[in-house]
Every structure is written in C-alpha cells, then in structure tokens.
N, CA, C and O of each residue as an XYZ file, in Angstrom:
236
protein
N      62.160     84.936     54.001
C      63.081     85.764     54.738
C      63.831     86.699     53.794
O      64.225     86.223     52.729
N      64.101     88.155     54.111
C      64.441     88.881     53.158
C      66.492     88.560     53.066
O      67.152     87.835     53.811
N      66.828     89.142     52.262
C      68.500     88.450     52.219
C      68.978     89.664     52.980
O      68.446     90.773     52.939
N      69.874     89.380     53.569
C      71.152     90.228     54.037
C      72.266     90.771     52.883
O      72.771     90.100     51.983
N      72.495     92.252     53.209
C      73.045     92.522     52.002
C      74.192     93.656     52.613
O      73.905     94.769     53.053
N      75.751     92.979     52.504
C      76.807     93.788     53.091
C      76.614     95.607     52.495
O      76.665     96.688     53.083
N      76.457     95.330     51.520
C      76.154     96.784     50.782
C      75.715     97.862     51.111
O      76.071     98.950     50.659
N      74.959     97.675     51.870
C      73.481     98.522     52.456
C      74.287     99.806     52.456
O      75.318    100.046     53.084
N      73.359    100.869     51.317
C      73.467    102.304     51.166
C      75.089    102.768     50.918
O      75.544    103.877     51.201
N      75.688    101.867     50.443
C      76.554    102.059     49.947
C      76.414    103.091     48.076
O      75.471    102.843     47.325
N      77.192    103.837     47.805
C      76.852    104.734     46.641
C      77.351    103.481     45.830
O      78.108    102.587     46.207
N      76.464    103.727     44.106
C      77.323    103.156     43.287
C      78.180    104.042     42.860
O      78.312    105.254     43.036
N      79.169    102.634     41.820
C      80.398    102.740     41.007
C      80.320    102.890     39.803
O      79.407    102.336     39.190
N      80.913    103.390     39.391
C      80.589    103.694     37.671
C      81.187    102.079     36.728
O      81.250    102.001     35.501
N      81.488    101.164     37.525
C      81.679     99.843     37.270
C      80.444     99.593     37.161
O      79.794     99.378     36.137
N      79.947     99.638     38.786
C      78.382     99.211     38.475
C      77.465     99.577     37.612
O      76.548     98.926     37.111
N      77.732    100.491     37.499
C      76.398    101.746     36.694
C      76.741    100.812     35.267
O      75.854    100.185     34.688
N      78.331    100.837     34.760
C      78.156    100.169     33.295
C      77.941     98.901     33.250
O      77.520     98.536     32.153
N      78.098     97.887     34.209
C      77.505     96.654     34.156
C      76.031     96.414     34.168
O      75.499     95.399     33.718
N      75.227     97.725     34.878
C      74.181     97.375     35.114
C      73.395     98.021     33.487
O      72.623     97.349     32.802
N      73.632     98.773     33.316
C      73.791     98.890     31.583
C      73.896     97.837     30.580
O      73.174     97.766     29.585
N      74.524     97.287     30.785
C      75.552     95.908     29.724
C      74.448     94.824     30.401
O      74.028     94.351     29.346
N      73.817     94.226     31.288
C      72.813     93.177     31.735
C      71.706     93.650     31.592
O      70.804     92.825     31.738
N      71.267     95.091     31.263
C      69.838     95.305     30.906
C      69.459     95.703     29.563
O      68.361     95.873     29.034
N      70.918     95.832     29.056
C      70.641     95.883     27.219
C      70.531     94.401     27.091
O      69.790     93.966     26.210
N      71.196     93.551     27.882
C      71.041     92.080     26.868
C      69.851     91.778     27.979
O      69.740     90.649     28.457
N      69.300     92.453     28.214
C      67.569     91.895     28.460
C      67.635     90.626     29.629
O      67.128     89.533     29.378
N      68.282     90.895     30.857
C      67.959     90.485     31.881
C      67.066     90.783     32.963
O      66.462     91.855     33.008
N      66.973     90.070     33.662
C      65.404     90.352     34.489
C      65.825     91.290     35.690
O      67.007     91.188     36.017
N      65.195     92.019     36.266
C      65.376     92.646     37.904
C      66.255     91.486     38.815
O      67.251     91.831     39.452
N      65.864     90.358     38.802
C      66.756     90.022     39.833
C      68.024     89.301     39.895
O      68.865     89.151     40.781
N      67.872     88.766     38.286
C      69.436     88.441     38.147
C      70.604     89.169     38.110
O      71.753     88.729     38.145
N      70.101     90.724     38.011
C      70.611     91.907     37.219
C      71.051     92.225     38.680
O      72.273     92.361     38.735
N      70.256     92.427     40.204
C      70.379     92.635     41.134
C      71.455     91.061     41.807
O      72.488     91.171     42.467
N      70.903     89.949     41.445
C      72.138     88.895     42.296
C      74.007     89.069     41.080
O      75.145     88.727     41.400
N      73.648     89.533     40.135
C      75.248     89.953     40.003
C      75.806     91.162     40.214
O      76.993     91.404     39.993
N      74.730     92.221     40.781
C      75.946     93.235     40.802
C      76.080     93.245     42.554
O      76.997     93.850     43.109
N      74.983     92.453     43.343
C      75.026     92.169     44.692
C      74.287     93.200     45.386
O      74.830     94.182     45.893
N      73.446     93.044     45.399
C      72.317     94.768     45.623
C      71.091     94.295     45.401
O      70.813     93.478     44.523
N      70.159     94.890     46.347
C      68.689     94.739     46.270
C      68.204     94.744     45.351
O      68.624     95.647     44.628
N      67.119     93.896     44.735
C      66.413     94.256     43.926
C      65.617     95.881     43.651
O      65.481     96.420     42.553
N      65.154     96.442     45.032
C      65.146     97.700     45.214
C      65.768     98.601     44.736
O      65.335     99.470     43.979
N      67.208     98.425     45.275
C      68.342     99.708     44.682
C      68.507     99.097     43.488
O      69.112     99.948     42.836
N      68.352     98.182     42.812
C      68.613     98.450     41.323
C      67.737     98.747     40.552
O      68.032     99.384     39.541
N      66.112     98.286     40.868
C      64.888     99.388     40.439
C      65.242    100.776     40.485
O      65.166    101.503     39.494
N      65.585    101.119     41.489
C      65.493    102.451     41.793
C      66.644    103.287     40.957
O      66.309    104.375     40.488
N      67.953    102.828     40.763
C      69.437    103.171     39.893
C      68.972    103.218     38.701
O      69.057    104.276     38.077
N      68.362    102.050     38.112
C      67.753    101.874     36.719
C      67.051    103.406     36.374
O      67.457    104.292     35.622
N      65.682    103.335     37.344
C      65.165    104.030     36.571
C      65.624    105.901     37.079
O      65.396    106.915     36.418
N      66.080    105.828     37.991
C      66.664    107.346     38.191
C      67.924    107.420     37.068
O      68.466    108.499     36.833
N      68.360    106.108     36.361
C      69.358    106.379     35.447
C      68.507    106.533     33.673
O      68.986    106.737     32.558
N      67.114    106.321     34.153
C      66.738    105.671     33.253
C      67.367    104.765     31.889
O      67.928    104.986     30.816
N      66.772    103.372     32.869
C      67.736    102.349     32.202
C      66.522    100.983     32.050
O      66.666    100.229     33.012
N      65.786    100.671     31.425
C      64.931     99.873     31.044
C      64.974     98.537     31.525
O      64.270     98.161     30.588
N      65.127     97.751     31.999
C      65.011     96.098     32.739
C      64.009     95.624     32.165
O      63.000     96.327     32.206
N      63.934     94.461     31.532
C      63.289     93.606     31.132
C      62.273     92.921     31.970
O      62.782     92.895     33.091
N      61.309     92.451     32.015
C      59.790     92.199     32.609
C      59.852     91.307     32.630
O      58.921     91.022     31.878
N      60.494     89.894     33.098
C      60.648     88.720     32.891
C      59.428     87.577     33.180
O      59.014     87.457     34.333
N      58.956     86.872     32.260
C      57.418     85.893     32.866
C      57.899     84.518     32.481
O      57.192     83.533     32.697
C-alpha cells in the first residue's frame, strides 16, 4: 500500500533543501533521506536531482 503523505505538492523550504544536502553528503539512501524530511521518495528524487544533489545507491 502506498503511504499517505500530508505534504502533497507542497513547495520546499530552504530548511529542507539544506537538510536534504547535509543527509546526502553523509551518504544516505533515497528513502531514509525521504522518511526524515517527510516526502515521497519521488519528490526527493526529483528535488535532488533538479538540485542536482547526488543520493547514494544503497544495496
């Protein structure tokens, strides 16, 4: 079942933008990176790389 997410299409914050910065320099994965800033795995693919911002490939 996909999650429910209060957020939906909400713009980011430049809070977010630097947190999501600060969890993908220390090499966290897509979805942990997405369950702390509270946002789809989607919209943070998508922020990342329209910010181009590298996420780690996690196996």
């Amino acid at each position: 079942m996909a999650e429910n997410f209060t957020r939906h299409r909400q713009p980011w914050k430049a809070d977010e933008l630097a947190k999501l910065r600060i969890l993908a320099g220390k090499g966290k994965g897509l979805k942990e990176i997405a369950k702390a800033l509270n946002r789809s795995e989607e919209s943070t693919r998508d922020r990342a790389k329209e910010d181009a911002i590298g996420i780690a490939k996690l196996r």
